[in-house]
N, C-alpha and C positions, 0 to 999 in steps of 0.2 A: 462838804461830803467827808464821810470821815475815812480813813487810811483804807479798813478794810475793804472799802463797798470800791473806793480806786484800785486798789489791786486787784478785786474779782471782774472789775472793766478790765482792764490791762489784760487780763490772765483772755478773756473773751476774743480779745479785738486781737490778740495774738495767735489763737484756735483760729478766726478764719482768717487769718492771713499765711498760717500755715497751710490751710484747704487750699486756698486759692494757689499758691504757690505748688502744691502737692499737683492741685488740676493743670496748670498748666504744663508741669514737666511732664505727666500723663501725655497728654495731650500732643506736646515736642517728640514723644515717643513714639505716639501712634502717628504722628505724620510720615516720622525718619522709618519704621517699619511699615509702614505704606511703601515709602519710597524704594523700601529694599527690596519689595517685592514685585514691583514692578519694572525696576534695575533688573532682579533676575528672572521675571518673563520675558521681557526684552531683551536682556544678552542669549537665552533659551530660545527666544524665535530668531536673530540673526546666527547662531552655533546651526538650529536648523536647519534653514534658509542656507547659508554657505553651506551646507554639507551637500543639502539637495543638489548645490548649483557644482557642485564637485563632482555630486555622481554622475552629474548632466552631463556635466565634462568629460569625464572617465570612459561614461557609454559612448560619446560622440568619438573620441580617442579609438576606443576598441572597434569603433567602425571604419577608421583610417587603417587600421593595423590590419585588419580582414580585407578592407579593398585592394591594400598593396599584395596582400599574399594572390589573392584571387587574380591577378598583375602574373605575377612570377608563374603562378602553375599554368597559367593560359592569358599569354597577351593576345587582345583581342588583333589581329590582322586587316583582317577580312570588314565587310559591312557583315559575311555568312557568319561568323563565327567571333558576337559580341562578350565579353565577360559581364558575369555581375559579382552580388556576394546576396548570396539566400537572407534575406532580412529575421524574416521566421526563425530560421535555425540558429544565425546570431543571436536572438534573441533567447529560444532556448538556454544554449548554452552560459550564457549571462546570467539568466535567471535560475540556472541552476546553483551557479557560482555563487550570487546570493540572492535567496530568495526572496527577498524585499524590494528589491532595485526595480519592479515593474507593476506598473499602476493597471489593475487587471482592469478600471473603467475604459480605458483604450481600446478597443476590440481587436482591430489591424496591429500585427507587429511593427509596420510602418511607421505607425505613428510614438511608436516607444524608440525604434530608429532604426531608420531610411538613407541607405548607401547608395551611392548610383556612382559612376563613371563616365566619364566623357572625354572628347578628342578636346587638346589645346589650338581652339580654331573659331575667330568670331562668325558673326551671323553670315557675314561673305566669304566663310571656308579660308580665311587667311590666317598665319600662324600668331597665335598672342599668345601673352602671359596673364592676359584676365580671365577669369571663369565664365564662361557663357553655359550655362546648364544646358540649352536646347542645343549643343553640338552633336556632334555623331559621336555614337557610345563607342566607338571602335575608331582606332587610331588612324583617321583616312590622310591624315599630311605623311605619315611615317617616316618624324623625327624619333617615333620611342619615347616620347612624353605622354601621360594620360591624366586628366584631373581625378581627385578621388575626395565627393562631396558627402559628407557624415553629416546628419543633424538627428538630435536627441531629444528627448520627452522624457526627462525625470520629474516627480510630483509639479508638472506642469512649469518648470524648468529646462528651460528651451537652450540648447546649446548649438555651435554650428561650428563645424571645420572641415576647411580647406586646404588641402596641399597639390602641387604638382610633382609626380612621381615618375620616374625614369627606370630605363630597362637598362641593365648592362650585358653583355654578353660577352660568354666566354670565345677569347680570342682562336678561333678555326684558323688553319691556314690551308684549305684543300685546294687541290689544284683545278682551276676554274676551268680549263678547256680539254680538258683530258677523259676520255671516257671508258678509257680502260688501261691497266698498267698489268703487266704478267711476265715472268720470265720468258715463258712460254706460253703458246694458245693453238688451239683448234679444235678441231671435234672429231665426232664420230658419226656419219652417217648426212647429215645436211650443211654441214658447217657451221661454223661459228658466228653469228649475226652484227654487227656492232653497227647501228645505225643512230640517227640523227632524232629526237624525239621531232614531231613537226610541231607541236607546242612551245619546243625552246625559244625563247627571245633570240638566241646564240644558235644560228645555223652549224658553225664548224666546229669540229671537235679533231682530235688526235686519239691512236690507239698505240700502248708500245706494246713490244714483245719479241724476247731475242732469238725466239727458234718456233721454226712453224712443227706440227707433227697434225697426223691426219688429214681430213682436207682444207686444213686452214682457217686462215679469217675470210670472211665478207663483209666487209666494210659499204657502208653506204655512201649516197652522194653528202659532200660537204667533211666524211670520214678522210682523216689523213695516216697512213702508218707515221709515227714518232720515231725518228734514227735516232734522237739524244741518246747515248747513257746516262742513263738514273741509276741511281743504291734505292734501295727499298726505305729505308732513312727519311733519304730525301723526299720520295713522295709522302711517307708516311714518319714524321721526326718522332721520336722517342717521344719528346716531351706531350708529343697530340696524342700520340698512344696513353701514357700516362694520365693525363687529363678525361680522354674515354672512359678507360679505367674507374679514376675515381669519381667521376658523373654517376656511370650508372651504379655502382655502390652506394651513393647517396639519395638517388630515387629510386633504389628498388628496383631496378631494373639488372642487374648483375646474376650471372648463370650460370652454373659448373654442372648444369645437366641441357643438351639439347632438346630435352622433351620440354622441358620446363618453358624454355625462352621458344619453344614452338607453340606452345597453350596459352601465354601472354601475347604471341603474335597474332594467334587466331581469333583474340578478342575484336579485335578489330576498331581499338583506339589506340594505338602504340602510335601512332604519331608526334612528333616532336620527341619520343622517346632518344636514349642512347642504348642498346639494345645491348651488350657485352657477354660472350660465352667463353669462360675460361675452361680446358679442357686438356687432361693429357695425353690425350689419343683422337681419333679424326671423330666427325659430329657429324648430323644429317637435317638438317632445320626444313621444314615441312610445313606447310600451310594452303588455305585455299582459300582464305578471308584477304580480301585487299591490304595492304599493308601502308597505312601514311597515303598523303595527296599531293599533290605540286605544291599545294600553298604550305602544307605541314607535313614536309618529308622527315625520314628518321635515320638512325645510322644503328647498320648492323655491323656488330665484328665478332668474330670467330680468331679466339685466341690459341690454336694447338700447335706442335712441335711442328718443325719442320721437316716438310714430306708429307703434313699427313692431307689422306686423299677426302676433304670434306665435300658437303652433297649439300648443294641448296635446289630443296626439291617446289617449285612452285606449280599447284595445280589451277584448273578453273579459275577463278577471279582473284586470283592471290599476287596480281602484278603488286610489285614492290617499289617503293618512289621515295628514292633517297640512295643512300653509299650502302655498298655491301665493303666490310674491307676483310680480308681474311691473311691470317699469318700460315702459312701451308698452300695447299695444292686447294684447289676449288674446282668442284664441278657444277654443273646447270642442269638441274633436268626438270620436266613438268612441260607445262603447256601456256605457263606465263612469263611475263619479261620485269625486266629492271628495268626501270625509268629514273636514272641520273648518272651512277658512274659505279664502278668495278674494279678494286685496288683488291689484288693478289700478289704476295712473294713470293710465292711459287707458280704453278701451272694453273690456267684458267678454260676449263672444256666445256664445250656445249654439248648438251645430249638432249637437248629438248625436241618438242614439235609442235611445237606451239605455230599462228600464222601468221604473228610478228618477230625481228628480230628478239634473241635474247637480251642485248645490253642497246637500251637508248637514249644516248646523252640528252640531258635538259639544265642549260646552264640555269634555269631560274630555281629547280630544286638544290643548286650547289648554292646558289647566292641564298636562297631561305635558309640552308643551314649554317653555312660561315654567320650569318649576319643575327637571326632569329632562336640560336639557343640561349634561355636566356639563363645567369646565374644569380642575380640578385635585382630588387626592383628600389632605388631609393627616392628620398626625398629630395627634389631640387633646392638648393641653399636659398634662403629668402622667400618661400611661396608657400611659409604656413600661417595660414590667414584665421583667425576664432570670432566670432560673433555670439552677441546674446541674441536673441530672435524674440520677436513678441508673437502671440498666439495667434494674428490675422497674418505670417510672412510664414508659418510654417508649413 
């Protein structure tokens, strides 16, 4: 074979083994860009995936956070009187915040999420620290502990949490057997009533007062006149004043007009309220709406100079259940009664005519309020529990 026709082989056999080599690095490319793309759907579905499972989280979070508030504004008591938190409106509010976060194929806001409350108390009503969902929604041991059970539905990202949440209250020190305190007392025309609620737990009570005018007090059976000397102080410390004070400036409940704090009485929920009228001349507080219950009594104070001649006018069904405390003179008029106790530094008159006493002691509205205002609601240390939930537990 001669040179030339070998080198046009050579030259050949070199073309395809260039091809062939050409194809396979092709080829090593189109795998490794396969792979890359698949790498990045794959990290793109788990970025998804954990984000979903974040917001799952986030929502079941903000259902904790609204259970404990719904806690503070109103601890359930009673079996009458259970709390919840509006699922609906949570949910709203979320969705506003961002509008993506709720998977509109759900139809029930429940099932995007579902807050509930319950007593810390197994199936035999005994006290635990594990969650029993089917407990009583309202705190029937009354330790002040309440569970608050959140579970979420983000793109079918199932989230769940659990805490036990505590009530703390702000420390009252009223005087638990006392049902009236006044420099002075009596009235004008029927006397001054100070009797015994018959609803009390607590039969006995004391009344003080260091000078009679008119026709005096009438004390009930179980009523004792109080010889101590007391300072106004004492029954009433600065620092419980203070703290009155700034309660009802914090919920809005705070008055420098007596008409004002008599149109938020007449609503006829100021229960549990602290009721404060700060004034620098006498007031006249007036209602005919009941005011607070035994189980959810409230505290009114009337803050003006001393001397001045204030008017707590109660008509028709506007019996009052809770503390009246007034810094001045206080009168009584109308045709309804106090029901728990009547702290005055100055003078305390009756002018009513009503057909029960004016003032009647009820130690269990003194113990609801020392014990049941409440200031803050927290988490108990070690009882935050989170779960993924599969779609048949939720």
């Amino acid at each position: 074979m001669s040179l030339t026709r070998r080198a046009r082989r050579a030259a050949r056999d070199e073309r395809g083994t260039a091809i062939i080599i050409a194809m396979a690095f092709m080829f090593i490319f189109l795998l490794m860009g396969l792979a890359l793309v698949l790498l990045l759907q794959s990290a793109r579905s788990g970025t998804e995936l954990e984000r979903a499972d974040v917001k799952a989280f986030n929502v079941a979070e903000a259902g904790v956070d609204a259970g404990m508030l719904a806690l503070k504004l109103g601890w359930p008591d009673t079996a009458l009187s259970p709390t919840s938190v509006d699922d609906s409106l949570l949910k709203t509010a979320l969705q506003f915040a961002n509008p993506r976060l709720y998977d509109p194929s759900r139809s029930s806001a429940s099932e995007f999420l579902d807050v509930v409350l319950y007593d810390n108390v197994d199936e035999d009503g005994d006290t635990t620290m594990i969650p029993y969902s089917q407990a009583p929604d309202w705190d029937s041991n009354e330790d002040g502990m309440m569970f608050v059970d959140s579970r979420s539905n983000v793109d079918d990202n199932r989230r769940r949490i659990i805490i036990l949440a505590q009530r703390q209250h702000w420390p009252f020190e009223f005087p638990g057997n006392r049902a009236m305190w006044a420099t002075s007392a009596g009235a004008n025309g029927q006397g001054l009533k100070v009797y015994v609620d018959p609803l009390s737990p607590v039969q006995t009570a004391t009344a003080y007062w260091d000078t009679d005018f008119g026709k005096g007090v009438e004390m009930g059976s179980g009523v004792a006149r109080d010889t101590q000397t007391a300072t106004w102080d004492q029954v009433v410390s600065p620092q419980t004043w203070l703290s009155l004070e700034r309660i009802a400036q914090g919920n809005g409940t705070y008055f420098t007009s007596a008409t004002a704090a008599s149109a938020f009485l007449a609503q006829g929920n100021s229960g549990g309220s602290v009721v404060f009228v700060k004034a620098n001349s006498a007031v006249t507080v007036v209602g005919n709406t009941q005011m607070g219950t035994r189980d959810n009594p409230l505290i009114l104070v009337l803050d003006t100079p001393e001397g001045s001649n204030n008017t707590i006018d109660l008509r028709g069904t506007s019996d009052f259940y809770g503390i009246i405390i007034v810094k001045g003179n206080a009168m009584i008029r109308g045709t309804a009664s106090i029901w728990g106790q009547m702290l005055a530094s100055g003078t305390i008159e009756g002018k009513g005519t009503g057909s029960v006493p004016e003032i009647n002691y009820n130690s269990q509205v003194l113990d609801n309020l020392n014990r049941t205002y409440i200031i803050s609601v927290n988490i108990v240390p070690n009882t935050w529990e989170e779960y993924t939930v599969s779609p048949d537990q939720y």
